[in-house]
MDTraj code that builds the backbone (N, CA, C; nanometers):
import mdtraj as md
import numpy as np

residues = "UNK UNK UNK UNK UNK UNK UNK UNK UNK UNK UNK UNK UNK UNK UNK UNK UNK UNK UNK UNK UNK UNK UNK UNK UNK UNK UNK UNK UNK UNK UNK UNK UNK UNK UNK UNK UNK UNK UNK UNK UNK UNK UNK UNK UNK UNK UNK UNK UNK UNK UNK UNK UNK UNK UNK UNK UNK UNK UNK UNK UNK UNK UNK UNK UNK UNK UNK UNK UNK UNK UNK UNK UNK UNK UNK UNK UNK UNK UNK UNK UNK UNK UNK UNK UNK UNK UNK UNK UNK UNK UNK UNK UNK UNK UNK UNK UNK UNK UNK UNK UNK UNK UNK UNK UNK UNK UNK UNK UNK UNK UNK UNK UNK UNK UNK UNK UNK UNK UNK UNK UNK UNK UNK UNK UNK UNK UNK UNK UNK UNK UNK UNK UNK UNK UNK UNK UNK UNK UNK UNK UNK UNK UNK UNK UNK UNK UNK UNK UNK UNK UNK UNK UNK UNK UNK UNK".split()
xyz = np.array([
    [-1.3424, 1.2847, -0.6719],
    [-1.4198, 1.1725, -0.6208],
    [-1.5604, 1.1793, -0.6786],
    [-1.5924, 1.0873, -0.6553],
    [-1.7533, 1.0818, -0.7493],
    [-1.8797, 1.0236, -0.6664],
    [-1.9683, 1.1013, -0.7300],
    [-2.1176, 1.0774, -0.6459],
    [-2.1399, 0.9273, -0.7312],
    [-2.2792, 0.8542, -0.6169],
    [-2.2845, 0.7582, -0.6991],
    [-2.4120, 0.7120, -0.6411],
    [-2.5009, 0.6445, -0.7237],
    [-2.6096, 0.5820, -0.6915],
    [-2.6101, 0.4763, -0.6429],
    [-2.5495, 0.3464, -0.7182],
    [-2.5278, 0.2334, -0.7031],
    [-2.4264, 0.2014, -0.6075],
    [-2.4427, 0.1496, -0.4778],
    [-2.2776, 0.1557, -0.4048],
    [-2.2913, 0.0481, -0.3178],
    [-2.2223, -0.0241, -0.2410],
    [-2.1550, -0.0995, -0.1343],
    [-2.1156, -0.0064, -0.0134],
    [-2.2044, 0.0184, 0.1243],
    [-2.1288, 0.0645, 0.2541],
    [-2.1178, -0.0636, 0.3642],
    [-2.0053, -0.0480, 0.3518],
    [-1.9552, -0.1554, 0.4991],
    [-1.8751, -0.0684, 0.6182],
    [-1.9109, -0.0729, 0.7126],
    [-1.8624, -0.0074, 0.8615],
    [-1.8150, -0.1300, 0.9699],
    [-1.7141, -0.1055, 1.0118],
    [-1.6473, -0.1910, 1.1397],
    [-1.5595, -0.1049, 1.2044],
    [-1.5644, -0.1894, 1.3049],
    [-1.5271, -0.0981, 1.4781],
    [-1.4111, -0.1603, 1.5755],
    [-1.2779, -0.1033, 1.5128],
    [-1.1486, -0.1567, 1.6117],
    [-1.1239, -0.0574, 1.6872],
    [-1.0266, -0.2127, 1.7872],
    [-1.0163, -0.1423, 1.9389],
    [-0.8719, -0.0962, 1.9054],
    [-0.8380, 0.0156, 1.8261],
    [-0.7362, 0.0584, 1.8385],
    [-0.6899, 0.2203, 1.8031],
    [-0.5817, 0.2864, 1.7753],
    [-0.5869, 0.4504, 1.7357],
    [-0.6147, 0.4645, 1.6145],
    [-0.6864, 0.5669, 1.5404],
    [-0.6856, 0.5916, 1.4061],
    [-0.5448, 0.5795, 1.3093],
    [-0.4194, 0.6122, 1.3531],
    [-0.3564, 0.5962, 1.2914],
    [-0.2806, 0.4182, 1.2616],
    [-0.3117, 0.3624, 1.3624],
    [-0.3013, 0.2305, 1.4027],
    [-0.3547, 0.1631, 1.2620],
    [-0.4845, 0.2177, 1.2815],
    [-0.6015, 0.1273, 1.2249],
    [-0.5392, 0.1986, 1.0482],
    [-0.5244, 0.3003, 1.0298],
    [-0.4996, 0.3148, 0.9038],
    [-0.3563, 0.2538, 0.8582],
    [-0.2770, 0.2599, 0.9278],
    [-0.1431, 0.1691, 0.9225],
    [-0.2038, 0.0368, 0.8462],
    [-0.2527, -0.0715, 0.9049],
    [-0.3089, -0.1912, 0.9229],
    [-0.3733, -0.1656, 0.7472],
    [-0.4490, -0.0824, 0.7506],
    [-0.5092, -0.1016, 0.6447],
    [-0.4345, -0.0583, 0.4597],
    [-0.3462, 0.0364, 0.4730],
    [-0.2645, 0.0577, 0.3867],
    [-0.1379, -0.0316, 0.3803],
    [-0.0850, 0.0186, 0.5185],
    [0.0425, -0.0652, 0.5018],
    [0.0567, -0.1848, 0.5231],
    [-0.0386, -0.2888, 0.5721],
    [-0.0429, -0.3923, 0.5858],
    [-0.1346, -0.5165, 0.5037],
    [-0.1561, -0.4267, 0.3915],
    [-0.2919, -0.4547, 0.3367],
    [-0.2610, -0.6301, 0.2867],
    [-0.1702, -0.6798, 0.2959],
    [-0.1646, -0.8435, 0.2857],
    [-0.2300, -0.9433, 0.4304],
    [-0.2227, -0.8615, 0.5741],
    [-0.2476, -0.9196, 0.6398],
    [-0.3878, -0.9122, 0.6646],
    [-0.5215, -0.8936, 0.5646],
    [-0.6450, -0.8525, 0.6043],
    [-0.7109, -0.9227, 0.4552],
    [-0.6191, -0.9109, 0.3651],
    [-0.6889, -0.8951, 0.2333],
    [-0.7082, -1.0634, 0.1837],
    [-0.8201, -1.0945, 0.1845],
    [-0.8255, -1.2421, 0.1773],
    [-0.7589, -1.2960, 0.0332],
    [-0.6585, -1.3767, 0.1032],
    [-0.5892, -1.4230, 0.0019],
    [-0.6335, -1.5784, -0.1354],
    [-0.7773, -1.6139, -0.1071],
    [-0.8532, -1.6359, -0.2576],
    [-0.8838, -1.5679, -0.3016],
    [-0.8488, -1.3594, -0.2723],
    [-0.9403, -1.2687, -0.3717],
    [-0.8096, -1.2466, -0.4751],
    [-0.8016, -1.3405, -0.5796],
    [-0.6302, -1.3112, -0.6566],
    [-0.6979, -1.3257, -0.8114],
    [-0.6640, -1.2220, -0.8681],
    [-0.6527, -1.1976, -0.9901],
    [-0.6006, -1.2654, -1.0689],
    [-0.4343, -1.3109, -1.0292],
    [-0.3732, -1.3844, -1.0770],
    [-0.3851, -1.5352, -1.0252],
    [-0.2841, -1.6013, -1.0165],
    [-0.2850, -1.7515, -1.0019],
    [-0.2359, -1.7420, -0.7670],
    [-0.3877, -1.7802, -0.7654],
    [-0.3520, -1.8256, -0.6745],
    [-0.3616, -1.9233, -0.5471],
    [-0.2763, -1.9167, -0.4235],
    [-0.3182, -1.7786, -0.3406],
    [-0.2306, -1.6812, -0.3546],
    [-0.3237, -1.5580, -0.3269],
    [-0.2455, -1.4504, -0.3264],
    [-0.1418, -1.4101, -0.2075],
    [-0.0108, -1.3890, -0.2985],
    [0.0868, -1.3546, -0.2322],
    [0.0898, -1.2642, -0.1212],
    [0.0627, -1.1463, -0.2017],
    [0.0584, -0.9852, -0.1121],
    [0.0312, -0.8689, -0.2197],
    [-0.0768, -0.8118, -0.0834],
    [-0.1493, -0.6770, -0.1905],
    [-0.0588, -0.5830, -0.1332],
    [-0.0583, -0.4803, -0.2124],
    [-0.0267, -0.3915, -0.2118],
    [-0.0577, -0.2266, -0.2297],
    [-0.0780, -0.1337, -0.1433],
    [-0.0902, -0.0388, -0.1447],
    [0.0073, 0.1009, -0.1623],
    [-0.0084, 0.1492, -0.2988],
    [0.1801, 0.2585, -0.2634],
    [0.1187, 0.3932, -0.1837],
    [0.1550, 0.4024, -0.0459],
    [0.0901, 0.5223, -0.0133],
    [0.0711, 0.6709, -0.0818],
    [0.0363, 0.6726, -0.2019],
    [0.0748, 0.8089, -0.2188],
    [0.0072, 0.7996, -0.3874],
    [-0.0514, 0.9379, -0.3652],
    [-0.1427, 1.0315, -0.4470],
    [-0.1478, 0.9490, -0.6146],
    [-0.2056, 0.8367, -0.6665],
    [-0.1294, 0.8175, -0.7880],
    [-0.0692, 0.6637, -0.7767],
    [-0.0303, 0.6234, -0.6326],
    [-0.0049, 0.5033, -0.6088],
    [-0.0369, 0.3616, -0.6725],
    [-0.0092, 0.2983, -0.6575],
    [-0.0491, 0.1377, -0.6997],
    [-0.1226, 0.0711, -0.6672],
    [-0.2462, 0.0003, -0.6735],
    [-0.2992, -0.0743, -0.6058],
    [-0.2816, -0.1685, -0.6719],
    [-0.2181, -0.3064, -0.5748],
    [-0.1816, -0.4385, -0.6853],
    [-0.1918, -0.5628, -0.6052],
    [-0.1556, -0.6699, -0.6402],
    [-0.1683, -0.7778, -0.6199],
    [0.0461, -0.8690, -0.6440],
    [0.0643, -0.9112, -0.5858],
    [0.1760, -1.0143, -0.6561],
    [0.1363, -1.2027, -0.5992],
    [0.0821, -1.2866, -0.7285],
    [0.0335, -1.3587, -0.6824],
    [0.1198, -1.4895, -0.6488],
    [0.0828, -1.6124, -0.6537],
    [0.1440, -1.7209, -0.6257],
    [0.2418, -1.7228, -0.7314],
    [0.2526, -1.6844, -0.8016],
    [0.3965, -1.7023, -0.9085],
    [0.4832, -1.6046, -0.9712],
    [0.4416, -1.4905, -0.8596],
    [0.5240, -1.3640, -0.8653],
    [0.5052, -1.2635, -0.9250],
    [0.3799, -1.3084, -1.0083],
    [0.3424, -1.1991, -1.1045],
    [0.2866, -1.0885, -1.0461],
    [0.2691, -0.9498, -1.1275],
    [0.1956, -0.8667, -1.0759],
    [0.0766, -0.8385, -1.1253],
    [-0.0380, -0.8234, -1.0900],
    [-0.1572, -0.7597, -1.1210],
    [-0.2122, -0.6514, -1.0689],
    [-0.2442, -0.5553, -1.1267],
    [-0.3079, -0.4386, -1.1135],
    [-0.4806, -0.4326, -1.0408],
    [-0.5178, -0.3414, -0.9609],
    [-0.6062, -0.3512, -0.9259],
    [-0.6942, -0.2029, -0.9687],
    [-0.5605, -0.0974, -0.9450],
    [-0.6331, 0.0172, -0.9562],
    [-0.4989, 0.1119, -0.8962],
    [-0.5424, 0.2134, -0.8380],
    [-0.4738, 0.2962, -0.7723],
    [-0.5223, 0.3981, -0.6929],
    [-0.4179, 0.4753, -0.6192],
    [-0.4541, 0.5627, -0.4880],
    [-0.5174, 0.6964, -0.5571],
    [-0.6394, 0.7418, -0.5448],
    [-0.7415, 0.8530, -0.5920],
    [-0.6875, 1.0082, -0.5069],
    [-0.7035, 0.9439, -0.3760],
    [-0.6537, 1.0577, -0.2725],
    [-0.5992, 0.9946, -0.1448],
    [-0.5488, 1.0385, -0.0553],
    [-0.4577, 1.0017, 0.0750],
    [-0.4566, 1.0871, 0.1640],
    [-0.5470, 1.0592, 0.2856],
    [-0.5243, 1.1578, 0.3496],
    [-0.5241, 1.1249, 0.5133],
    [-0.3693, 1.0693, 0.4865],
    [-0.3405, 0.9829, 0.6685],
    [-0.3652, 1.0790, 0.7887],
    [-0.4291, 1.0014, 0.8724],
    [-0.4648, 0.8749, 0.9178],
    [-0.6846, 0.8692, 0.8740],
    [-0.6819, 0.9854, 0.7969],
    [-0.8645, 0.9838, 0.8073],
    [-0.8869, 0.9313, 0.6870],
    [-0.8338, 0.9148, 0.5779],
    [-0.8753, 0.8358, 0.4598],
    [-0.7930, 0.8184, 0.3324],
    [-0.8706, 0.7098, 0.2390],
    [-0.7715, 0.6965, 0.1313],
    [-0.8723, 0.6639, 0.0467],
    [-0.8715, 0.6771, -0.0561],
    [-1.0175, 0.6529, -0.1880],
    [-0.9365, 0.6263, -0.2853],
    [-0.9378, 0.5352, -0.3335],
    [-0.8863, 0.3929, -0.4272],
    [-0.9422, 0.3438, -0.6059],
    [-0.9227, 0.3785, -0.6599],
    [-0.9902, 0.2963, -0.8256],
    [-0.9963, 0.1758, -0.8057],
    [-1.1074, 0.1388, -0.7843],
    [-1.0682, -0.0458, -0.8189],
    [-1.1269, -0.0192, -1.0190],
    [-1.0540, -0.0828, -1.0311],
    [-1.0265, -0.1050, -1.2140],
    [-1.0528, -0.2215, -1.2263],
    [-1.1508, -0.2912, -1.1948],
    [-1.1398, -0.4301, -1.1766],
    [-1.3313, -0.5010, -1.2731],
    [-1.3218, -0.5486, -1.3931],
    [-1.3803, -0.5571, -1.4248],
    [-1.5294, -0.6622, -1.4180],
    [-1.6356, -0.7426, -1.4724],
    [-1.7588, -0.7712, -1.4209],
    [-1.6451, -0.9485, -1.3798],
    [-1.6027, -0.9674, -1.4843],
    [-1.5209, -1.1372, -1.4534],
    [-1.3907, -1.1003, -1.3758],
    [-1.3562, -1.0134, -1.3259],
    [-1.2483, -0.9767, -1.2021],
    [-1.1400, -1.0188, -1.3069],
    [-1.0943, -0.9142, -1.3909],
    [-0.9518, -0.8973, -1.4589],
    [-0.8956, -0.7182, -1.4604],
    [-0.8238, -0.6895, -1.4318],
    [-0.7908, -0.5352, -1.4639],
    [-0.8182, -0.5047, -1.5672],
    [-0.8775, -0.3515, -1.5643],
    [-0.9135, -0.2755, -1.7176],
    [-0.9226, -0.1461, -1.6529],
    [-0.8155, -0.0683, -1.7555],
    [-0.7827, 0.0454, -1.6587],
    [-0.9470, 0.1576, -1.7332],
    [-0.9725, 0.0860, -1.8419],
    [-1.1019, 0.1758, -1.8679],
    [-1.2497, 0.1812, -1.8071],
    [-1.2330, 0.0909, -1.6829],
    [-1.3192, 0.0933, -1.6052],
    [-1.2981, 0.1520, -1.4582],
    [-1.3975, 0.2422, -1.4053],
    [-1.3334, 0.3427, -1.2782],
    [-1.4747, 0.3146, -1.1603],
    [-1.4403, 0.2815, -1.0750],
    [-1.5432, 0.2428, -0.9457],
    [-1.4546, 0.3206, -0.8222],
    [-1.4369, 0.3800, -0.7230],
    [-1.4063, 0.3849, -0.6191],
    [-1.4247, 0.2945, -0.4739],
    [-1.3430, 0.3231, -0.4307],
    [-1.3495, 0.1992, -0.2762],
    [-1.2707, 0.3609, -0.2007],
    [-1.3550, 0.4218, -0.1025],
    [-1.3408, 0.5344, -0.0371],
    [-1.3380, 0.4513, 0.1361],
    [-1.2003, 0.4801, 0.1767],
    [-1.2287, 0.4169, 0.3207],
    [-1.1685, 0.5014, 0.4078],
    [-1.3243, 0.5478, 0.5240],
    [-1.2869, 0.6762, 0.6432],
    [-1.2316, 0.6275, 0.7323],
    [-1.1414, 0.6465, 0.8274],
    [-1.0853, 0.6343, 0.9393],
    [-1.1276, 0.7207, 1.0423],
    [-1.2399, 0.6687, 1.1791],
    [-1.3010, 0.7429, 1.1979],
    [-1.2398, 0.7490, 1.3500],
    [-1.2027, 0.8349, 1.4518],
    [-1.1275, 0.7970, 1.5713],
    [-1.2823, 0.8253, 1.6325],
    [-1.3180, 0.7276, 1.7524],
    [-1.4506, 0.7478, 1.8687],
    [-1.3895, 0.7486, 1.9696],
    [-1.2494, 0.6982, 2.0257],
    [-1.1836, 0.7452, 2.0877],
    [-1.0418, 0.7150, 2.0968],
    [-0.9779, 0.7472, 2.2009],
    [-0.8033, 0.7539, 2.1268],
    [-0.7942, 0.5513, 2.1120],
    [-0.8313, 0.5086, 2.1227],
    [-0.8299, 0.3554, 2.1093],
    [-0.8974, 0.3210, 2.0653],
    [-1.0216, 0.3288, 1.9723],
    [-1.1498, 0.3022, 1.9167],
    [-1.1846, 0.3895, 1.7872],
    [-1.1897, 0.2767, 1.6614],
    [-1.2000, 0.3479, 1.5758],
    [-1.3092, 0.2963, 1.4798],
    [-1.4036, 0.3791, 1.4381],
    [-1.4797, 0.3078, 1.3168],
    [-1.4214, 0.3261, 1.1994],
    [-1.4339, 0.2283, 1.1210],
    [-1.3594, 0.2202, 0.9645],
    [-1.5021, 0.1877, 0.9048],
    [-1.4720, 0.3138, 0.7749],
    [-1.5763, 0.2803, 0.6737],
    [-1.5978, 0.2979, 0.5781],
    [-1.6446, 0.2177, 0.4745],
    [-1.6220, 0.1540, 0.3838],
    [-1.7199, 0.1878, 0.2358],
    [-1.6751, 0.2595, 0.1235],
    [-1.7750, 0.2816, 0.0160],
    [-1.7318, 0.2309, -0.0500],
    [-1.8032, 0.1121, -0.1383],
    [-1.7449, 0.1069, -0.3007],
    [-1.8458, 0.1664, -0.3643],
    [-1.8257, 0.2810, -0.4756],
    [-1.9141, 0.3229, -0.5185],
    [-1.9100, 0.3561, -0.6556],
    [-1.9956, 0.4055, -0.7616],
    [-1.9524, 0.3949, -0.9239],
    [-2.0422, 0.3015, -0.9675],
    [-2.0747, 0.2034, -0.9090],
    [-2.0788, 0.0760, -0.9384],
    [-2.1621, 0.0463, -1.0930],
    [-2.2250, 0.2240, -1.1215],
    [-2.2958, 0.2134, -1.2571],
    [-2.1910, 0.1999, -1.3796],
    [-2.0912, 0.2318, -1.3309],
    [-1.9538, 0.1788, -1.4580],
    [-1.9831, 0.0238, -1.4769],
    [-2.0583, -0.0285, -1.4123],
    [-2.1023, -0.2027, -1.4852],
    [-2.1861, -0.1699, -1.5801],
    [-2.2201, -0.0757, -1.5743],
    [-2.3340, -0.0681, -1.6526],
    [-2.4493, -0.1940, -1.6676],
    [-2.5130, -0.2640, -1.7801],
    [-2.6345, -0.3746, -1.6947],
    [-2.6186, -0.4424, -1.6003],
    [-2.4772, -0.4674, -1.5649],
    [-2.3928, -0.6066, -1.4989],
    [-2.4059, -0.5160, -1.3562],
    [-2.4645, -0.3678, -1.3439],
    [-2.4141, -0.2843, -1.2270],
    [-2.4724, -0.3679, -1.0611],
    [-2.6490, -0.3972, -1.0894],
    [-2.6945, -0.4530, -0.9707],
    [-2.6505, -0.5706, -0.9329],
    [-2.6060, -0.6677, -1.0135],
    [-2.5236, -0.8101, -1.0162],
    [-2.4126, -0.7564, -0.9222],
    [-2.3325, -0.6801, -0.9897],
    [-2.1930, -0.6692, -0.8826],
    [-2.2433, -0.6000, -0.7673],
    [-2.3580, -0.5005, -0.7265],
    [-2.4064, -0.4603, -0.5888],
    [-2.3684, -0.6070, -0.5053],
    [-2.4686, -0.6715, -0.5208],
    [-2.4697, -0.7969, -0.4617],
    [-2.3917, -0.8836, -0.4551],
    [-2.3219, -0.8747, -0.5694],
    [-2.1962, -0.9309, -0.5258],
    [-2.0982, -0.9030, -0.4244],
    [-2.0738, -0.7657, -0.4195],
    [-1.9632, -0.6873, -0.2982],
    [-2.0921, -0.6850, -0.1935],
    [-2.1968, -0.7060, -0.1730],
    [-2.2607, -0.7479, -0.0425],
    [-2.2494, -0.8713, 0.0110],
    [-2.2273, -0.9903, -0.0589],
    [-2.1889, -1.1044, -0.0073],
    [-2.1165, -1.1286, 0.0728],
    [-2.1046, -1.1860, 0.2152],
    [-2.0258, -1.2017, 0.3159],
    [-1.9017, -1.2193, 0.2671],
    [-1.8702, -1.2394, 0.1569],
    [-1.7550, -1.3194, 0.1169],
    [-1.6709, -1.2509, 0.0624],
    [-1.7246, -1.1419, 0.0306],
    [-1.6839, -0.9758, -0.0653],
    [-1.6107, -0.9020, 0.0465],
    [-1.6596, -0.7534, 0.0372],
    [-1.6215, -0.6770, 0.1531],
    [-1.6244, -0.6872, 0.2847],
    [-1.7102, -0.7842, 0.3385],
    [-1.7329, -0.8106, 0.4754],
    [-1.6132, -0.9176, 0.5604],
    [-1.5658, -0.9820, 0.4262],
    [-1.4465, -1.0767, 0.4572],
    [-1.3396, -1.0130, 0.5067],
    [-1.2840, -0.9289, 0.3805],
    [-1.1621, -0.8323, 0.4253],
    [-1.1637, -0.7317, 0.5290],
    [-1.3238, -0.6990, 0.5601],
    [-1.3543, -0.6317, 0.6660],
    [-1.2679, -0.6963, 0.7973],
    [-1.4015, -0.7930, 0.7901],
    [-1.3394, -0.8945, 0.9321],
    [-1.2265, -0.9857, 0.9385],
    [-1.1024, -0.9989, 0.7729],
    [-1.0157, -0.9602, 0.8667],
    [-0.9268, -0.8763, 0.8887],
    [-0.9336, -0.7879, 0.8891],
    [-0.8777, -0.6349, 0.8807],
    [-0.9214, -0.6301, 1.0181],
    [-1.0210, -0.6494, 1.0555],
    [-1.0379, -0.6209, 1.2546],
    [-0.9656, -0.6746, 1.3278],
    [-0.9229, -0.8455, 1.2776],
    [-0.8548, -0.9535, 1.3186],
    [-0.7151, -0.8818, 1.3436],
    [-0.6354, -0.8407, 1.2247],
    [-0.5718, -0.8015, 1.1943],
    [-0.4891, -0.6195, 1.2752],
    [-0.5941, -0.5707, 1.2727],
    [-0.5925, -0.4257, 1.3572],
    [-0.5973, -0.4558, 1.5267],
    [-0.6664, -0.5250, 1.5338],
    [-0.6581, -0.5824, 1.6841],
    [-0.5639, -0.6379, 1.7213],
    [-0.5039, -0.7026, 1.6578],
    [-0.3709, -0.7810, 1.6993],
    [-0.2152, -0.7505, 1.7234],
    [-0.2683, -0.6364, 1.7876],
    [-0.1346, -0.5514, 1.8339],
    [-0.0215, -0.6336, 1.9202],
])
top = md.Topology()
chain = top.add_chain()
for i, resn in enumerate(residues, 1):
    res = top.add_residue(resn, chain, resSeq=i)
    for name in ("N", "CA", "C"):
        top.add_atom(name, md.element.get_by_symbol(name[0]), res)
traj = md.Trajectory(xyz[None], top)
């Protein structure tokens, strides 16, 4: 995993168990992941997460195709999973570009969990790096899939 200067932290707070909440977020990752964020042609179908060390991170969009996002860095259910997004400054896959998206699963109590959120690397933009800060700060970025991933985790 990698240190990083340039980064994105987002934190949110469901009313549910850590393992709940990490369920929701791996294995369910279509029901949170806003479906105008599509690589390919869309809306997006369903993302995808392969649980495991090496995994897939992908997309299959409105016409079945697949797109790549990145893949699983480390896994470590139910407290975290740290992710490559490979995803370049005009949002196309390029596996020669490496950013992390590190997300803790934090239990506050057996029903209450903070989830939280690093994208970090972000100097792999290199000039384009503070542009994309602000970009994944935009409500519309990480804070979207945040909230609905709460929507989503809550809705037991």
């Amino acid at each position: 995993m990698m240190t990083s200067e340039i980064a994105v932290r987002k934190s949110v707070t469901v009313e549910t168990s850590q393992e709940h909440a990490f369920d929701v977020f791996v294995h369910q990752a279509s029901s949170w992941w806003p479906p105008e964020h599509c690589l390919g042609e869309p809306p997006l179908k369903e993302a995808i997460v392969e649980p495991k060390i090496g995994g897939r991170w992908y997309e299959i969009d409105s016409r079945n195709a697949h797109c790549d996002w990145g893949h699983v860095v480390a896994y470590d259910a139910p407290k975290s999973i740290v992710l490559a997004w490979q995803i370049i400054a005009d949002f196309k896959y390029d596996p020669a570009i490496y950013t992390e998206v590190e997300v803790r699963f934090v239990a506050e109590t057996p029903n209450t969990t903070r989830v939280e959120l690093e994208h970090r690397g972000l100097e792999a933009y290199g000039d384009k790096a503070e542009a994309m800060r602000e970009l994944f700060e935009l409500p519309d970025a990480w804070q979207k899939g945040l909230d609905l991933f709460v929507k989503a985790a809550n809705a037991r």
